[in-house]
OpenMM code with the backbone's topology and positions (N, CA, C; nanometers):
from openmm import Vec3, app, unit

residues = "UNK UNK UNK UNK UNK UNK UNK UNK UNK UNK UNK UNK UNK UNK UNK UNK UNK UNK UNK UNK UNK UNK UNK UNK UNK UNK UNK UNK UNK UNK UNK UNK UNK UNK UNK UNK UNK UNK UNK UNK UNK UNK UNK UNK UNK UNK UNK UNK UNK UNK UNK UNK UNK UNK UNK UNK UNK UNK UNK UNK UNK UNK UNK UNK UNK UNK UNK UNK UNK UNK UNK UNK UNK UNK UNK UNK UNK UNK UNK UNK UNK UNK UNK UNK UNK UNK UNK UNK UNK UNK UNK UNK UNK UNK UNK UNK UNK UNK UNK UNK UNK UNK UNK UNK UNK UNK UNK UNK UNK UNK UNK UNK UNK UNK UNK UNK UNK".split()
positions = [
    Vec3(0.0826, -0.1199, 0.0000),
    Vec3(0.0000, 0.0000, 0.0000),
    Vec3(0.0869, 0.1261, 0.0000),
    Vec3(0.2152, 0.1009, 0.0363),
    Vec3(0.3176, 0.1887, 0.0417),
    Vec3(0.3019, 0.3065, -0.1082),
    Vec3(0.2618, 0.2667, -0.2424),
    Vec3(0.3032, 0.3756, -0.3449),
    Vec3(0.1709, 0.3906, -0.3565),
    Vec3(0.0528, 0.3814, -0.2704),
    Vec3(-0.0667, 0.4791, -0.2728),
    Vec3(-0.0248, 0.5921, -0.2423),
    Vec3(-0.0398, 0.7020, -0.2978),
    Vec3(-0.0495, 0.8327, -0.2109),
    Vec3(-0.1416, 0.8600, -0.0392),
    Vec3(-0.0408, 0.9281, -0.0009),
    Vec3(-0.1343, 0.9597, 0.1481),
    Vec3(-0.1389, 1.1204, 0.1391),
    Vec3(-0.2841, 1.1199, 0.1394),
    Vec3(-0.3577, 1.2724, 0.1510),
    Vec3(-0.3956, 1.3096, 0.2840),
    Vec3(-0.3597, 1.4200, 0.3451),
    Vec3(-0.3924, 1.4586, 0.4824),
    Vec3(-0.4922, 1.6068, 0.4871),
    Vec3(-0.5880, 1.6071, 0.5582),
    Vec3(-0.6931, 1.7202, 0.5375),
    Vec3(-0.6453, 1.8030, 0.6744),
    Vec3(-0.6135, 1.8953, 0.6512),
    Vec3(-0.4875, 1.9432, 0.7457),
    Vec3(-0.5446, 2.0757, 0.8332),
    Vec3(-0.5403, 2.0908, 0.9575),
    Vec3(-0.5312, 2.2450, 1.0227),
    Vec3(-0.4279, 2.2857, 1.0758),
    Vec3(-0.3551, 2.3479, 1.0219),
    Vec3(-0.2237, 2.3906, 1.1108),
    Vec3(-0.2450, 2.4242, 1.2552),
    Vec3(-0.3402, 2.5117, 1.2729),
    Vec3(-0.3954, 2.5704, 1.3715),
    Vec3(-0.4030, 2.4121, 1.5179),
    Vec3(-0.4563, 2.3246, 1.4701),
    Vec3(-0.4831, 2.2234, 1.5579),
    Vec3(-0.3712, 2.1202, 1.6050),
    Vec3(-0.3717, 2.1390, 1.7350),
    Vec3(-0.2559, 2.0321, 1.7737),
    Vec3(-0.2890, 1.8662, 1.7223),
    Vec3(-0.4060, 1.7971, 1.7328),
    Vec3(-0.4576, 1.6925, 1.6761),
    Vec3(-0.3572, 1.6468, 1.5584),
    Vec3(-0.4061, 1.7891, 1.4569),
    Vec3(-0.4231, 1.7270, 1.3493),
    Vec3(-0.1872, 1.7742, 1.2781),
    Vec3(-0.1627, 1.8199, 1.3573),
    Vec3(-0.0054, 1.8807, 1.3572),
    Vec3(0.0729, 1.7331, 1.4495),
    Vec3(0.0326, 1.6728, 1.5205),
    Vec3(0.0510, 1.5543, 1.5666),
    Vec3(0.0423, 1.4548, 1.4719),
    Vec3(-0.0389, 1.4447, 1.4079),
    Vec3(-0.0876, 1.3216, 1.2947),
    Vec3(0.0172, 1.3325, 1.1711),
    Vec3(0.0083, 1.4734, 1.1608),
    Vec3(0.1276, 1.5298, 1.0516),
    Vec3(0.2959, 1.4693, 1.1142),
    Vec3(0.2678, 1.4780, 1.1895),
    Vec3(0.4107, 1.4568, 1.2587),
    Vec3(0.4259, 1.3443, 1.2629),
    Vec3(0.3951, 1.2500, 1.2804),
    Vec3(0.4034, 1.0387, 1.3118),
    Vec3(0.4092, 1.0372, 1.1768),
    Vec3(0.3205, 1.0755, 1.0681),
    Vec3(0.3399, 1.0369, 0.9404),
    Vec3(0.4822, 1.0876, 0.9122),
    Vec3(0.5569, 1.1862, 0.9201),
    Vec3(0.6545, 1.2392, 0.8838),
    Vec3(0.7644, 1.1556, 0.9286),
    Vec3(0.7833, 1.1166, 1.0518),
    Vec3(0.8378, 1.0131, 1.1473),
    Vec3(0.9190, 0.9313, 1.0734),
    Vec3(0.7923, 0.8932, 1.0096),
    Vec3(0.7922, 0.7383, 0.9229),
    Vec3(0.8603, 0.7419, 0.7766),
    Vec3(0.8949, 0.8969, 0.7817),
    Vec3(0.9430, 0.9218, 0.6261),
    Vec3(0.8265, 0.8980, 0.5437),
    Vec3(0.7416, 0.8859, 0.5475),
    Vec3(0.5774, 0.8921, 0.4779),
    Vec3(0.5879, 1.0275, 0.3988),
    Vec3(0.6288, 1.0490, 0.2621),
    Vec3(0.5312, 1.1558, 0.1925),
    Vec3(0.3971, 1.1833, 0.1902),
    Vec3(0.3530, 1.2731, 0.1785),
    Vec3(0.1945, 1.2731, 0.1621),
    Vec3(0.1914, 1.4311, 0.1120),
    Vec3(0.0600, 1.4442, 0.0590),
    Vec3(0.0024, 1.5897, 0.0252),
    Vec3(-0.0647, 1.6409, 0.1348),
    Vec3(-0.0429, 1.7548, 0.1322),
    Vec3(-0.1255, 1.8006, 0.2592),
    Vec3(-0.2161, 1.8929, 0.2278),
    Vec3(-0.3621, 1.8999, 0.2139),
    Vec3(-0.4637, 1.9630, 0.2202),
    Vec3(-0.5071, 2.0765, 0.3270),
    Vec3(-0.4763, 2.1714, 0.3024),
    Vec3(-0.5153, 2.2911, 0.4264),
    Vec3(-0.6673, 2.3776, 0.3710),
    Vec3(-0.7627, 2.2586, 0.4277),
    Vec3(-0.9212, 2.2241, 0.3904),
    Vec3(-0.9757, 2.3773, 0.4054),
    Vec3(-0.9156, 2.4348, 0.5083),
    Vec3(-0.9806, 2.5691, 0.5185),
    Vec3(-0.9841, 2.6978, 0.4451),
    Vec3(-0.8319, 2.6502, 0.3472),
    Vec3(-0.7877, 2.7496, 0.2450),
    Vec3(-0.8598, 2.7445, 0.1145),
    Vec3(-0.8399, 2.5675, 0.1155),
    Vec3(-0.9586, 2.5034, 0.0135),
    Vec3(-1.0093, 2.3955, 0.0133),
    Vec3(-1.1213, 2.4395, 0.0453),
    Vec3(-1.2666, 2.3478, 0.0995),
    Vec3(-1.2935, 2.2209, 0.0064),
    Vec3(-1.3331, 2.1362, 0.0744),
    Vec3(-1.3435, 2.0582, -0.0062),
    Vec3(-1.4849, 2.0901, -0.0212),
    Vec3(-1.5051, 2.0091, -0.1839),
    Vec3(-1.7035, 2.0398, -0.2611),
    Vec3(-1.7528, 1.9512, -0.1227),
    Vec3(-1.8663, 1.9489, -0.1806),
    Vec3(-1.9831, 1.8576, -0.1627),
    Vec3(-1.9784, 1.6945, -0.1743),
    Vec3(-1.9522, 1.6950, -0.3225),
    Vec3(-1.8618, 1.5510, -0.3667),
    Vec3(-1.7584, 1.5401, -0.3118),
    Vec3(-1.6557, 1.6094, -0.2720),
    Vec3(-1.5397, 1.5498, -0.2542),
    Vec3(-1.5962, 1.4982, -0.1035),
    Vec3(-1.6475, 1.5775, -0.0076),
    Vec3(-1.7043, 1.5506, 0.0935),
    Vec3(-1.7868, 1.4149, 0.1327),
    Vec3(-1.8991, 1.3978, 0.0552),
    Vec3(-1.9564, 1.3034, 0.0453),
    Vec3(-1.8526, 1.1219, -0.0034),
    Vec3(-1.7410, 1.1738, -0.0701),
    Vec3(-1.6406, 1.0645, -0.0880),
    Vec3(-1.5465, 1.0291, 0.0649),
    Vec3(-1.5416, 1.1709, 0.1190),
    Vec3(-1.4579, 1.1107, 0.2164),
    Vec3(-1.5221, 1.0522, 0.3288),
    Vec3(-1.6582, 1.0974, 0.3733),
    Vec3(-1.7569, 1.0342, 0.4319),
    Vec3(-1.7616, 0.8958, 0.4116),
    Vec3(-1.7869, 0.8433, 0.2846),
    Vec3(-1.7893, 0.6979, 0.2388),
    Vec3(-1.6942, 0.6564, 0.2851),
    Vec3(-1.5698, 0.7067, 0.2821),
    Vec3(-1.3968, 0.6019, 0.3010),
    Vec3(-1.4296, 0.6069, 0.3864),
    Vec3(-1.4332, 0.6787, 0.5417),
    Vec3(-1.4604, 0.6938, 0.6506),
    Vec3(-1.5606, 0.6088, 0.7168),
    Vec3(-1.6419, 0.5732, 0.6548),
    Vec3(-1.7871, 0.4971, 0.6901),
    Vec3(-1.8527, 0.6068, 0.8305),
    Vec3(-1.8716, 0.6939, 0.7546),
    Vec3(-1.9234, 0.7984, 0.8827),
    Vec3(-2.0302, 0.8685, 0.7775),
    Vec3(-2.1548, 0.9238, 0.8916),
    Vec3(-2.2931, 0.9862, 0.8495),
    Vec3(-2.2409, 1.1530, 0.8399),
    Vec3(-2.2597, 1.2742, 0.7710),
    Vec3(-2.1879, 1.3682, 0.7808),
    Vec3(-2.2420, 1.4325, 0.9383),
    Vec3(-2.3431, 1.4246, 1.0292),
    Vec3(-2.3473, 1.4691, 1.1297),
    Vec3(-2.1968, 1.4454, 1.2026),
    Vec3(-2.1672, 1.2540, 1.1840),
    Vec3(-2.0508, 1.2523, 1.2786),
    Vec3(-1.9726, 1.3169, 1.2854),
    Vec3(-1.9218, 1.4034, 1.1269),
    Vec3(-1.7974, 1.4954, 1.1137),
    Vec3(-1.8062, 1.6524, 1.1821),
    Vec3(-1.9136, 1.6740, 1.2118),
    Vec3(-1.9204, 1.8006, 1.2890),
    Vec3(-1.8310, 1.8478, 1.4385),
    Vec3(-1.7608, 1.9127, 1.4018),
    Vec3(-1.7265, 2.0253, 1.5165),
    Vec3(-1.8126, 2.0608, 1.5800),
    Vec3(-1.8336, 2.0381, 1.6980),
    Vec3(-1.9600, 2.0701, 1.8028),
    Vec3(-1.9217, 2.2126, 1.9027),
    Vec3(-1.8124, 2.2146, 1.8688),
    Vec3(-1.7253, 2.3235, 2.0115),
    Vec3(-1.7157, 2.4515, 1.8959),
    Vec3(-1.7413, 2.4464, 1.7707),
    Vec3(-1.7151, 2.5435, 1.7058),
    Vec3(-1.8689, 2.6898, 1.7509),
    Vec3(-1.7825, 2.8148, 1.7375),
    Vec3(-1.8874, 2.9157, 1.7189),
    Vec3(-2.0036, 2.8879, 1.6022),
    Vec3(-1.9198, 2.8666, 1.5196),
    Vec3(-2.0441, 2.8240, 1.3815),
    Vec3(-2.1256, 2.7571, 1.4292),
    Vec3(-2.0748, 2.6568, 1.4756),
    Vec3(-2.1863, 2.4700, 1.5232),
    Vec3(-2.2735, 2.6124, 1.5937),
    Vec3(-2.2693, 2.6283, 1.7373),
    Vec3(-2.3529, 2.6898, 1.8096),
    Vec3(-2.4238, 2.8123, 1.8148),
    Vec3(-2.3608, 2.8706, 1.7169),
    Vec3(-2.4472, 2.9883, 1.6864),
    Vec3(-2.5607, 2.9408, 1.5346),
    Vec3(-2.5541, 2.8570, 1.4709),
    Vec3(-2.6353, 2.7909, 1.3524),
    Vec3(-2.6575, 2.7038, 1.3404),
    Vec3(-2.5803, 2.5777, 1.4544),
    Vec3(-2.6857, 2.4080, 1.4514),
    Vec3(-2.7138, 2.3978, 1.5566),
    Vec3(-2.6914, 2.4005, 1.6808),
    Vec3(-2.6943, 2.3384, 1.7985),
    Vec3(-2.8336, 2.3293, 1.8247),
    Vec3(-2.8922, 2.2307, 1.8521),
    Vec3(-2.9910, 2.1939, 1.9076),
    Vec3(-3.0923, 2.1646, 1.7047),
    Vec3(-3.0428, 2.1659, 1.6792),
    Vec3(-3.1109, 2.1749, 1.5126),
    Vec3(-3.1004, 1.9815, 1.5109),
    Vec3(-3.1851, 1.9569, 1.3777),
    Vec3(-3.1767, 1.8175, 1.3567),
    Vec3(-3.2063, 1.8609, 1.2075),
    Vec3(-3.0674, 1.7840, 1.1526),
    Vec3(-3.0810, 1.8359, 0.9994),
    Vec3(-3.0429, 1.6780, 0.9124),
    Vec3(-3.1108, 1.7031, 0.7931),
    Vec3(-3.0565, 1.5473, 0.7372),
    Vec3(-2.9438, 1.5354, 0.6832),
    Vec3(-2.9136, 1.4169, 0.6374),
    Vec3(-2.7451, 1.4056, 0.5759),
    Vec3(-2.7154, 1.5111, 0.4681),
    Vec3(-2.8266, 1.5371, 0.4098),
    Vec3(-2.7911, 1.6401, 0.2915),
    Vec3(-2.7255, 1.7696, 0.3397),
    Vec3(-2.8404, 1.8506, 0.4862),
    Vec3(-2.8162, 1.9763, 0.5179),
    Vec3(-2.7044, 1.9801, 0.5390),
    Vec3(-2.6731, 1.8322, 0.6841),
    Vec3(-2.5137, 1.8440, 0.7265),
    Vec3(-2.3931, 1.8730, 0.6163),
    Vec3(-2.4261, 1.7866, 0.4879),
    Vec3(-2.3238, 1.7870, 0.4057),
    Vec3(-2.3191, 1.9443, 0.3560),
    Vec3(-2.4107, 2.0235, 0.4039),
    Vec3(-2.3991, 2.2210, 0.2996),
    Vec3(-2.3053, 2.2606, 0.4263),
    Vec3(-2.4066, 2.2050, 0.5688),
    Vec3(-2.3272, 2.2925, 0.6793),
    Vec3(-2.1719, 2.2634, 0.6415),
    Vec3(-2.1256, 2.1542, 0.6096),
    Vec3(-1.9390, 2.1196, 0.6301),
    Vec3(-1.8949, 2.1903, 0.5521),
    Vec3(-1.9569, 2.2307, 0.4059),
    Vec3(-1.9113, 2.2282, 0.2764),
    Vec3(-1.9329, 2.3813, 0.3171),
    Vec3(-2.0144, 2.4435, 0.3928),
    Vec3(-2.0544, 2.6397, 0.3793),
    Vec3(-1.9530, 2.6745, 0.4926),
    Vec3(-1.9602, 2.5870, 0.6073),
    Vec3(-1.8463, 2.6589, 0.7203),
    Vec3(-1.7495, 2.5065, 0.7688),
    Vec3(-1.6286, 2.5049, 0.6514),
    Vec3(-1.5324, 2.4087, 0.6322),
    Vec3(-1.4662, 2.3874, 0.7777),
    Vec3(-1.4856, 2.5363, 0.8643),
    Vec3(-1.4159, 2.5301, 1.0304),
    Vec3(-1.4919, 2.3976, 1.0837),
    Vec3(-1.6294, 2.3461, 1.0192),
    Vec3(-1.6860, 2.2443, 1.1250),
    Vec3(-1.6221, 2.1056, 1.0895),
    Vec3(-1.5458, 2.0973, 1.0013),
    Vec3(-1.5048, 1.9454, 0.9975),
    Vec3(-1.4508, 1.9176, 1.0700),
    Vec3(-1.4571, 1.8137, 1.1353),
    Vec3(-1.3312, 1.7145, 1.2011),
    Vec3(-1.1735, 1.7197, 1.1911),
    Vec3(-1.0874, 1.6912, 1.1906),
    Vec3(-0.9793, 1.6590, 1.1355),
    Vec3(-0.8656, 1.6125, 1.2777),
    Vec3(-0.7540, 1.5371, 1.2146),
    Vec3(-0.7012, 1.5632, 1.0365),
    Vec3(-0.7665, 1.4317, 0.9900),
    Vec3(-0.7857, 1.4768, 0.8112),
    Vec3(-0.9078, 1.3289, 0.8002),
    Vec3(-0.7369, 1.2347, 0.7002),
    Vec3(-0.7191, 1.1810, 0.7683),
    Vec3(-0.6152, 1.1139, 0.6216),
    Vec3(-0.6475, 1.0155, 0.5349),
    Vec3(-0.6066, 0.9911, 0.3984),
    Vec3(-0.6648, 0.9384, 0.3248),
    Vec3(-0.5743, 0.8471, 0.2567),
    Vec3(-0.5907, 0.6980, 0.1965),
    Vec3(-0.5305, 0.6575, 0.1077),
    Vec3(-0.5828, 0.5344, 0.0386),
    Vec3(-0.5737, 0.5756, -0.0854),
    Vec3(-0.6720, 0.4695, -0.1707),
    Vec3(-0.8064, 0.5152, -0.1307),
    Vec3(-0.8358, 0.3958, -0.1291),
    Vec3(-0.9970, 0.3358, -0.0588),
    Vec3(-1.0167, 0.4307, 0.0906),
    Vec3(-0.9292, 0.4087, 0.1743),
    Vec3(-0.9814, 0.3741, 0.3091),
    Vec3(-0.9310, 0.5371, 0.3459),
    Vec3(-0.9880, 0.5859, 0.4743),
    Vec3(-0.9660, 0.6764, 0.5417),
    Vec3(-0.9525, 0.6361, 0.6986),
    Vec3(-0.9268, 0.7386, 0.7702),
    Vec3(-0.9619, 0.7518, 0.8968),
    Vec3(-0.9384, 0.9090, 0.9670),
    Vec3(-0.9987, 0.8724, 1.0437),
    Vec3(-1.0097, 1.0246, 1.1247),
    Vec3(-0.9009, 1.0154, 1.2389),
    Vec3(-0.8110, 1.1066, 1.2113),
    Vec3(-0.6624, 1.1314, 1.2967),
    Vec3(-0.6805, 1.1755, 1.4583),
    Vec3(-0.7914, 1.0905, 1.5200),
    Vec3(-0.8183, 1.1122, 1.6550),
    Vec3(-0.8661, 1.0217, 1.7523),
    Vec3(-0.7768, 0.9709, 1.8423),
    Vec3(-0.6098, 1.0482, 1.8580),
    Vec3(-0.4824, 1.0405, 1.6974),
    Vec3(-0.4229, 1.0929, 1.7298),
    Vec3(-0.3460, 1.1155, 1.6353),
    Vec3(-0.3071, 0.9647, 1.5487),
    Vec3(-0.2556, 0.8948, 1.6718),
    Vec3(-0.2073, 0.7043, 1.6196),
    Vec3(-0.3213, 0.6792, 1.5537),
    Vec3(-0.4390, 0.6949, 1.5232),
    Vec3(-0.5378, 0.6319, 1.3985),
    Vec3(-0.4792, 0.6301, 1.2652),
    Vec3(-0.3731, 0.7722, 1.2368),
    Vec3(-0.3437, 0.7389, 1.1368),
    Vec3(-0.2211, 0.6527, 1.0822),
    Vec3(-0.1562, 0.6031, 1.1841),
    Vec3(-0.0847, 0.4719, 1.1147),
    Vec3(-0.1614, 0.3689, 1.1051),
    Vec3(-0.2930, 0.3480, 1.0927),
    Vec3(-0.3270, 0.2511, 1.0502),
    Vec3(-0.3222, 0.2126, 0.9188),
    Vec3(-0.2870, 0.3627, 0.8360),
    Vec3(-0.2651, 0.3760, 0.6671),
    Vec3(-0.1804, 0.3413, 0.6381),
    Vec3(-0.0325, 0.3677, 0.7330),
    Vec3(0.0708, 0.2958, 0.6865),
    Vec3(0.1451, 0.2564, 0.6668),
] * unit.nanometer
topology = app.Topology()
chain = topology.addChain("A")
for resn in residues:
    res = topology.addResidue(resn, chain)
    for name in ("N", "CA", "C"):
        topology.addAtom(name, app.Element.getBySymbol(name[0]), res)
């Protein structure tokens, strides 16, 4: 699985996801690094990483964010809405989401993502 590419959906800002960056690096692991907030991922791309992930887009929500609580909290929205909320305020995703091939996982705690490789 080694000459799959590894894609990382990245916040500098977040220790999480600067940890995850870091074990991969460790390992001498290249990868691309996605800084999601600069550029968002669509709808589709969203809805793909959901699938690798095997996650509903509610799960990917930031709950501690100002956005979440000033415009969902206490709301019940379907998979579609969730997927505008991630895709309109990109601050609510999760991260770091890493990716390769097929499979994903969500970099939390950070060691999830050597499960890639």
């Amino acid at each position: 699985m080694s000459d799959i590419p590894l894609r990382i959906y990245h916040n500098k800002r977040c220790s999480k996801s600067r940890a995850a960056c870091q074990l991969i690096a460790e390992r001498g692991v290249d990868a691309e690094i996605v800084d999601y907030l600069a550029t968002p991922p669509s709808r589709d791309e969203l809805r793909e990483l959901l699938r690798k992930l095997g996650m509903k887009p509610e799960q990917l929500v930031r709950r501690g964010e100002a956005v979440f609580k000033e415009h969902y909290a206490g709301r019940s929205l379907s998979d579609d809405e969730w997927l505008e909320a991630l895709a309109t305020h990109p601050i609510l995703i999760e991260r770091p989401i890493v990716v390769r091939g097929e499979q994903a996982v969500l970099g939390r705690p950070p060691e999830k993502v050597l499960e890639l490789l």
